[in-house]
Residue frames as qw, qx, qy, qz and C-alpha x, y, z in Angstrom:
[[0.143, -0.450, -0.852, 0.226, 42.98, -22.94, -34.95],
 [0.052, -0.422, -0.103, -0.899, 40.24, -20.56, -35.21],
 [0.003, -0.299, -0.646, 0.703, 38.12, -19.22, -32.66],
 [0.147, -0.634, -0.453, -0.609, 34.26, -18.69, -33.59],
 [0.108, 0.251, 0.547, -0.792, 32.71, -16.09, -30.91],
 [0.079, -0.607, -0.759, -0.222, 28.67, -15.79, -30.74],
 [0.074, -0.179, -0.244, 0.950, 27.12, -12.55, -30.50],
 [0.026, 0.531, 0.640, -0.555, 23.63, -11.78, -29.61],
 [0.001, -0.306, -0.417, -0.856, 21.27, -10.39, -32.78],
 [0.137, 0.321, 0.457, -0.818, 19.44, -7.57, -31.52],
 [0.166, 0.511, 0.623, 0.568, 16.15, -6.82, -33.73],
 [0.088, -0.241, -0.257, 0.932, 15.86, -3.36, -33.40],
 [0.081, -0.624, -0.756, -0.180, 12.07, -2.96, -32.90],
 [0.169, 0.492, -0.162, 0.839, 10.62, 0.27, -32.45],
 [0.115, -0.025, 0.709, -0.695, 9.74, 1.43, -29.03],
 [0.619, -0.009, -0.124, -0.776, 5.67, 1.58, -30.26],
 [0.753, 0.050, -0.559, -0.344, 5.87, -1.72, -31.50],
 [0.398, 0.038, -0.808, 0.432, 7.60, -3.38, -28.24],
 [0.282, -0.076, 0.517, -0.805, 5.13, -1.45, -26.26],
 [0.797, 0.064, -0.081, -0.594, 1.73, -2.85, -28.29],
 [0.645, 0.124, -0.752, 0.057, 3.39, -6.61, -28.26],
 [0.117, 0.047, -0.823, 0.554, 4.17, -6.72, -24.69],
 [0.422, 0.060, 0.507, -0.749, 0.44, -5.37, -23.83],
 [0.781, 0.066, -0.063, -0.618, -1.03, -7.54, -26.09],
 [0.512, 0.190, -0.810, 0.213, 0.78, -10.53, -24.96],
 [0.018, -0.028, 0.685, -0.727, -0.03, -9.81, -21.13],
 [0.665, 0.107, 0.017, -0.739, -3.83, -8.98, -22.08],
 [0.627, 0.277, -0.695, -0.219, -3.75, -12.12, -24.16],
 [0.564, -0.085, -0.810, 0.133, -2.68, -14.66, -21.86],
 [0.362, 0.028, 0.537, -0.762, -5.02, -12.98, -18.73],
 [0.601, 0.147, -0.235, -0.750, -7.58, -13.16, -20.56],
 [0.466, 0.320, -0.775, -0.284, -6.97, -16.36, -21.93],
 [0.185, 0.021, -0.865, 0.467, -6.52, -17.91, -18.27],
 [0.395, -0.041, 0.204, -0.895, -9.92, -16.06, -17.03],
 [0.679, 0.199, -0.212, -0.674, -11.92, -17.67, -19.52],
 [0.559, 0.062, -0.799, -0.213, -10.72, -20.97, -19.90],
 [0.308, 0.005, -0.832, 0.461, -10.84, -21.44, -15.83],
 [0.459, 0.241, 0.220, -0.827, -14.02, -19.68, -15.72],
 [0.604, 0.295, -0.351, -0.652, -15.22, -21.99, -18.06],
 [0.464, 0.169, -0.838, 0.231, -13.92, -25.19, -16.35],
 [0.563, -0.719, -0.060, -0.403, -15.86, -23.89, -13.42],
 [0.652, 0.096, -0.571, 0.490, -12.53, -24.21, -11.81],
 [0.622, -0.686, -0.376, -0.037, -12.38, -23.41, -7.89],
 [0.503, -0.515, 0.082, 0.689, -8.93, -21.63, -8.04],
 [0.480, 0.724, 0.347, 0.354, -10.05, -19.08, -11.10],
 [0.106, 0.975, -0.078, 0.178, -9.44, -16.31, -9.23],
 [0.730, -0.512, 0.353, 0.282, -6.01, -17.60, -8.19],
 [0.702, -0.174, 0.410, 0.556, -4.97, -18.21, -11.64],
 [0.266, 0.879, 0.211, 0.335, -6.18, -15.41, -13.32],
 [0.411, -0.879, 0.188, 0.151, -3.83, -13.66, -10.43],
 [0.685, -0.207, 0.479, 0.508, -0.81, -15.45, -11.17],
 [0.648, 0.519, 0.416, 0.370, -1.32, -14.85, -14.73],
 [0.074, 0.934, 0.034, 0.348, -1.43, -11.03, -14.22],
 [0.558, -0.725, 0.333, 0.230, 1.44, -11.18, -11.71],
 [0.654, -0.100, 0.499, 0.559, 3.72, -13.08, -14.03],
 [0.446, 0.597, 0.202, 0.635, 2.80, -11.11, -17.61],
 [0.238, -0.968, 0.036, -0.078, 2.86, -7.61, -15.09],
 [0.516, -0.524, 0.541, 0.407, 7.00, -8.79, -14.01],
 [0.650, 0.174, 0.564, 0.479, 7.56, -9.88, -17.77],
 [0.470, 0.593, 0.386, 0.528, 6.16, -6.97, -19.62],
 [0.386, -0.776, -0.224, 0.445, 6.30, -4.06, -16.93],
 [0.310, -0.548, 0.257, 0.734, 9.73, -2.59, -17.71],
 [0.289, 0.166, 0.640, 0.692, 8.57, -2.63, -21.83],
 [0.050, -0.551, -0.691, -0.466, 4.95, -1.35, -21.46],
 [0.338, -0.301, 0.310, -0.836, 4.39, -0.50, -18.20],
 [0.003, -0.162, -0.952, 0.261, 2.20, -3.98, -17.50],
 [0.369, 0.026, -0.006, -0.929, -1.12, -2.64, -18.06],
 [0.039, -0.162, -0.970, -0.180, -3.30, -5.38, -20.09],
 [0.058, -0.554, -0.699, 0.449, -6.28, -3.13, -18.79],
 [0.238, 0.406, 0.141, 0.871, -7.85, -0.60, -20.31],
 [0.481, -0.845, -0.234, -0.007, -9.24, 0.80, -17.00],
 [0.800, -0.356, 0.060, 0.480, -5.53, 0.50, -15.98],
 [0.362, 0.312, 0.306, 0.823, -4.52, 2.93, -18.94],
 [0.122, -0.869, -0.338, -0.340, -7.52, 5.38, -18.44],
 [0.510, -0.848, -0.124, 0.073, -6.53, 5.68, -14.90],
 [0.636, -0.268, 0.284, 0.665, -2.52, 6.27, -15.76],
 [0.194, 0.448, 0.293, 0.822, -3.31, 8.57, -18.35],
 [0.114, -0.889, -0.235, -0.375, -5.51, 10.61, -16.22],
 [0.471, -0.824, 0.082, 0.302, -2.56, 11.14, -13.57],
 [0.170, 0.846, -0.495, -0.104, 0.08, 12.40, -16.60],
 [0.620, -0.396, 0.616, 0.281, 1.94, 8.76, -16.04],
 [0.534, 0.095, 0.660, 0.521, 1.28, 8.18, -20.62],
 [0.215, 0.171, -0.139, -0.952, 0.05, 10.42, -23.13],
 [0.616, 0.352, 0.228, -0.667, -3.18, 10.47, -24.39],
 [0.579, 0.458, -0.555, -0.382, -2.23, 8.58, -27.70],
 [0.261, 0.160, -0.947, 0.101, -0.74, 5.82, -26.11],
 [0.489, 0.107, 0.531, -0.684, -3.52, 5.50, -23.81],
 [0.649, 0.415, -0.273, -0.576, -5.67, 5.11, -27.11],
 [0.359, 0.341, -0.869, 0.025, -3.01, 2.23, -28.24],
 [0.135, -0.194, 0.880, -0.411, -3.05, 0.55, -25.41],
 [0.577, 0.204, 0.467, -0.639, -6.66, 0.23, -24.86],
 [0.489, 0.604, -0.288, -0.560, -6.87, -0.77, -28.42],
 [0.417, 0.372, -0.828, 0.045, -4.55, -3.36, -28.41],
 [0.276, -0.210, 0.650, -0.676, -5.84, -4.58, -25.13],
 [0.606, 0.337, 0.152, -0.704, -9.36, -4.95, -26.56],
 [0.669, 0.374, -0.606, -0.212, -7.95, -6.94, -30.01],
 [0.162, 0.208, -0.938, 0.227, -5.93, -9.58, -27.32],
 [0.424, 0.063, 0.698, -0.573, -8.98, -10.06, -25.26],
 [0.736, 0.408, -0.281, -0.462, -11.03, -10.74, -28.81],
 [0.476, 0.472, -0.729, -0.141, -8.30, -13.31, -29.76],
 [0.181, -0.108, 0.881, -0.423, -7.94, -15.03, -26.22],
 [0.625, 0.157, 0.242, -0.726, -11.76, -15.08, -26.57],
 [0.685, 0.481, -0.245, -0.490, -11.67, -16.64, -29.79],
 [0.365, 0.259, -0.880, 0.161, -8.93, -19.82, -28.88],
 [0.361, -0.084, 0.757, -0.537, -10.73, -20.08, -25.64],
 [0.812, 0.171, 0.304, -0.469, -13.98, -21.38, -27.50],
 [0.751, 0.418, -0.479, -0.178, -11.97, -23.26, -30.47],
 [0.303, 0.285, -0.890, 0.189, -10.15, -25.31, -27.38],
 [0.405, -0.088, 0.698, -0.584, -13.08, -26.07, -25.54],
 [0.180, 0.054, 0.932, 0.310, -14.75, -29.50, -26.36],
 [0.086, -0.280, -0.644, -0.706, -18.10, -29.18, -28.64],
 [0.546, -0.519, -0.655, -0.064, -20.31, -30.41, -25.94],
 [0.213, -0.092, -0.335, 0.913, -19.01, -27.09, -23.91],
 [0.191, -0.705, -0.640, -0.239, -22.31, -25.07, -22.36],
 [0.131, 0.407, -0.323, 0.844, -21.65, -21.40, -21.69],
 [0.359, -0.747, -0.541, 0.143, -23.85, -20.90, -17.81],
 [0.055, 0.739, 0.171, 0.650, -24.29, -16.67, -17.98],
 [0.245, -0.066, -0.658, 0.709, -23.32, -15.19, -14.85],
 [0.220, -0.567, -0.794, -0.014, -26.36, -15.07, -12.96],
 [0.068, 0.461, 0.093, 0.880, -27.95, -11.27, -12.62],
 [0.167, -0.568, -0.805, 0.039, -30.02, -10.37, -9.86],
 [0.055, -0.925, -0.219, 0.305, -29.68, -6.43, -9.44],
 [0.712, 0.515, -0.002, 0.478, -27.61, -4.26, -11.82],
 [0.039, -0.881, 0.275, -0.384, -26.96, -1.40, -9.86],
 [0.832, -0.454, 0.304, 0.093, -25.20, -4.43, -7.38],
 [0.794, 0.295, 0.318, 0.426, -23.17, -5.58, -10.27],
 [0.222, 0.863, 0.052, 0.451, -22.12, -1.75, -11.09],
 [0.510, -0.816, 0.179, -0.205, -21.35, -1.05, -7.65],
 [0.932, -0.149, 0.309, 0.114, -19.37, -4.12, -7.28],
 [0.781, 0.374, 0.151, 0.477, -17.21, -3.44, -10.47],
 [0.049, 0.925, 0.026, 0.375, -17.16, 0.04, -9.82],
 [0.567, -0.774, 0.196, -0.202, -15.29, -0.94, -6.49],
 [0.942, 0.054, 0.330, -0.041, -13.24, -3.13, -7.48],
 [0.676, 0.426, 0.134, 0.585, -11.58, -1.66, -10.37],
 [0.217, -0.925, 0.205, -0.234, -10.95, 1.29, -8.01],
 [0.531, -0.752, 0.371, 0.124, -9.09, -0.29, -5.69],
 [0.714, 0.286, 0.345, 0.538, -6.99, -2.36, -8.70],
 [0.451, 0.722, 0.155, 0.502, -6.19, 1.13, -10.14],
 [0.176, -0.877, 0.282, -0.347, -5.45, 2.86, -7.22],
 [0.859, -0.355, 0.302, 0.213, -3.34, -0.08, -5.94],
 [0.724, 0.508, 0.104, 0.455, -1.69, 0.46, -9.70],
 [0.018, 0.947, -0.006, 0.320, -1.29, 4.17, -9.14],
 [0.603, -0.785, 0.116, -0.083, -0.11, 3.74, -6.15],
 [0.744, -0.283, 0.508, 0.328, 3.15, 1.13, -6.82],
 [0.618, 0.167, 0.520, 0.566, 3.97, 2.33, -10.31],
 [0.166, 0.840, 0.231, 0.462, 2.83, 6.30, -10.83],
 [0.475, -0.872, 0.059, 0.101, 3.71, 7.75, -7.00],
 [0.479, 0.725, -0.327, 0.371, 7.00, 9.28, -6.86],
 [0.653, -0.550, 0.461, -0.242, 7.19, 7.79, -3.29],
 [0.893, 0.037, 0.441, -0.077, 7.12, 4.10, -4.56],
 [0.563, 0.658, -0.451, -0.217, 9.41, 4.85, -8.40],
 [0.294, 0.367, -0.867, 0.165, 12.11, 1.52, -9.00],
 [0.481, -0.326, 0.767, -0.272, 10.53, -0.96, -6.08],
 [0.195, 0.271, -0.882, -0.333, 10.64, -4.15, -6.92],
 [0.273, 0.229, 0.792, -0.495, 6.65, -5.15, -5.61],
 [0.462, 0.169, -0.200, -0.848, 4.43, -3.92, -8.02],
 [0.295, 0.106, -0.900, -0.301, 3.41, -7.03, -9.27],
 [0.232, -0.130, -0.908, 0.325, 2.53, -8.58, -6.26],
 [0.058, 0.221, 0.438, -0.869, 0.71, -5.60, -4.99],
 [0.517, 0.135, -0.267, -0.802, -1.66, -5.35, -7.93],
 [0.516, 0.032, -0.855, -0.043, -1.92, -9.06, -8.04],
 [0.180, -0.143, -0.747, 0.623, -2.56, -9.38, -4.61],
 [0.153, 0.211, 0.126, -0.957, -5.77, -6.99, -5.39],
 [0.668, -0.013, -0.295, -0.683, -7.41, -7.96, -7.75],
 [0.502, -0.077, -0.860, -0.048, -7.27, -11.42, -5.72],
 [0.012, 0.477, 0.654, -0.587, -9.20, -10.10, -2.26],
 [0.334, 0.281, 0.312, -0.844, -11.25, -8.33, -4.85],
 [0.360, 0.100, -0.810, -0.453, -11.79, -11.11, -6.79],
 [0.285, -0.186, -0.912, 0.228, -12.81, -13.27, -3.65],
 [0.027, 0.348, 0.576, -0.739, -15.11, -10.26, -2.08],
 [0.220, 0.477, 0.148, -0.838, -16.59, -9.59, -5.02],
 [0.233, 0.084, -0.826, -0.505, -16.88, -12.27, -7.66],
 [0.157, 0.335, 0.893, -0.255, -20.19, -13.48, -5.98],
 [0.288, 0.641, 0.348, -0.620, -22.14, -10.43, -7.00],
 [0.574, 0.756, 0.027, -0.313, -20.71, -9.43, -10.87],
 [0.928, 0.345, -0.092, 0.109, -18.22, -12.06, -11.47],
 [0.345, -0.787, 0.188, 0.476, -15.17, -9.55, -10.75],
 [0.642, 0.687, 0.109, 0.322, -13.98, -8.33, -13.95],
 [0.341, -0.836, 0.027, 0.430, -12.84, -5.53, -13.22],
 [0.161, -0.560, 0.428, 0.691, -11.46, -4.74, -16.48],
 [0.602, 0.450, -0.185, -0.633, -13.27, -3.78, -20.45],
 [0.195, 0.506, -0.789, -0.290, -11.12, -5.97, -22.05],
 [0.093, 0.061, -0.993, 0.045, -12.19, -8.94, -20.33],
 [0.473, 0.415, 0.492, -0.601, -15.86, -8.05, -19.74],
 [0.575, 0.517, -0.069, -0.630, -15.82, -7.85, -23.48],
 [0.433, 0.090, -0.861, -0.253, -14.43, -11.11, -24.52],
 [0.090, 0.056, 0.934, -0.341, -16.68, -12.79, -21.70],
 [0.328, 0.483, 0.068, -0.809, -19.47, -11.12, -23.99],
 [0.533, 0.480, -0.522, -0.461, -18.54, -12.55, -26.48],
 [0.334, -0.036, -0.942, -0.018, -18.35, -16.30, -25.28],
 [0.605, -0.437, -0.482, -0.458, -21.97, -15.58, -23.88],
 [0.362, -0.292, -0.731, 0.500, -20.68, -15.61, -19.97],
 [0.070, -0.217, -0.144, 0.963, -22.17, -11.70, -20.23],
 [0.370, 0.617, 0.691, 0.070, -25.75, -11.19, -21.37],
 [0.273, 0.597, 0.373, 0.656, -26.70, -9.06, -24.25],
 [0.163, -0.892, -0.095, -0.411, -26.86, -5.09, -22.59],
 [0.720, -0.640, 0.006, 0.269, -24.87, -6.05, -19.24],
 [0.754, 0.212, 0.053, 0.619, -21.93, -5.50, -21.22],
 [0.229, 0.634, 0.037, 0.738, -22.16, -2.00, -20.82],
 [0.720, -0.680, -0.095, 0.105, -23.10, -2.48, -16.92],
 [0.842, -0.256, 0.120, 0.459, -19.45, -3.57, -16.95],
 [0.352, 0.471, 0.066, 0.806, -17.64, -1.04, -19.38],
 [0.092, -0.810, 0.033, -0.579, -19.40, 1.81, -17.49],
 [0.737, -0.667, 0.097, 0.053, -18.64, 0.51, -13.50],
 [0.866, -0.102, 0.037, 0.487, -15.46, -0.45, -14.76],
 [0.211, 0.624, 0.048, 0.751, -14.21, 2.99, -16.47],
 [0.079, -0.738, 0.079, -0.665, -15.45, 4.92, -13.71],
 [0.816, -0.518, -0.090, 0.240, -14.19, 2.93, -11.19],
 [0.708, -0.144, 0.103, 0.683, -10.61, 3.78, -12.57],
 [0.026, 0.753, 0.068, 0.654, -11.99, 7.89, -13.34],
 [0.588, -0.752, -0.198, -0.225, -12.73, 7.55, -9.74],
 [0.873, -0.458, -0.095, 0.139, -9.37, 6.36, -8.61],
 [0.483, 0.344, 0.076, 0.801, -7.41, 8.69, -10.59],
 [0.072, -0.614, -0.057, -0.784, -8.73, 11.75, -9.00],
 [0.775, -0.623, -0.105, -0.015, -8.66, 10.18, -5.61],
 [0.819, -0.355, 0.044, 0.449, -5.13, 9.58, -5.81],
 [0.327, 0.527, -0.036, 0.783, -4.09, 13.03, -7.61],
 [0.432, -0.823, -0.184, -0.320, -6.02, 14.15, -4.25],
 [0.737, -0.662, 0.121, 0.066, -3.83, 12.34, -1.56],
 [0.816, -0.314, 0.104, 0.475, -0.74, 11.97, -3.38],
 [0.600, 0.460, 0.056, 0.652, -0.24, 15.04, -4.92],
 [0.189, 0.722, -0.154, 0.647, 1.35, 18.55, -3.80],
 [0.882, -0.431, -0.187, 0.037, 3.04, 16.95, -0.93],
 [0.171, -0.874, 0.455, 0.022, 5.94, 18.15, 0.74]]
């Protein structure tokens, strides 16, 4: 009588490549959710855009680091947490998933779909707004996944999650809440972003998350 035993084929991927999959999986299906439920003119968008980023943040965390953001990178690279290169990556990859998501979102919505532009009425509101926003998202990030107070706990998720969803709700009235490139540019690109705003968003967003790096190297560093 023989005895078969099963045994578990690893595919030994290199670290790079497991890191650019996982963020462009997580980016991917944020996105993905944003747009389509933004596009439904659904009444729990910013709910499930949360979720989304809660669940791919637990799923890809321990491989990438959970980004999906390149605000989210900027600000982690500027407190030493990745090098510069990756940074690069990331963003990069980030940028391509949000393209792609972009690009299913309009091939599954029905013909007779009618993009309605989020409605401008002051930029420097809409700056301000994003600018704030992706602060406190990055410095919530910092805060649960860079501090050497906070290293191993088992909350991140939630915590970031939990952010961008009271600054989704306090601040999607004014500039939609983005609060991250990635997705400002695919919502650009399915026409939810007029032509020039895009760069509203890229710049509030970036220097929301310059802003929140160099807040939190203030308060949490050279600390007894």
């Amino acid at each position: 009588m023989s005895t078969i035993t099963s045994q578990r084929v690893l595919i030994d991927y290199p670290v790079f490549l497991k890191r650019m999959m996982a963020e462009f999986i997580g980016t991917f299906f944020l996105v993905l959710v944003a747009v389509m439920t933004v596009a439904v003119n659904s009444g729990y968008a910013p709910l499930a855009i949360v979720l989304a980023l809660m669940v791919m943040v637990f799923s890809g965390a321990h491989i990438s680091g959970g980004h999906f953001n390149p605000a989210v990178s900027l600000g982690v690279w500027s407190c030493n947490g990745i090098p510069a290169q990756r940074m690069l990556y990331y963003s990069g990859v980030q940028v391509a998933a949000g393209i792609v998501a972009a690009g299913i979102a309009g091939w599954l919505l029905p013909d007779q779909f009618v993009v309605k532009p989020i409605v401008f009425t002051d930029w420097t509101r809409v700056i301000l707004a994003e600018i704030l926003g992706t602060f406190a998202l990055v410095f919530a990030v910092l805060n649960v996944t860079v501090s050497r107070d906070t290293v191993n706990n088992g909350y991140y998720g939630l915590a970031i999650g939990l952010t961008v969803t009271v600054m989704a709700y306090a601040l999607g009235g004014i500039s939609g809440g983005v609060f991250n490139p990635a997705l400002g540019i695919s919502m650009y690109i399915m026409g939810y972003i007029p032509k020039l705003h895009i760069l509203t968003y890229l710049g509030g967003d970036l220097a929301g998350a310059s802003l929140a790096a160099f807040v939190f190297k203030l308060v949490d560093g050279n600390r007894e």
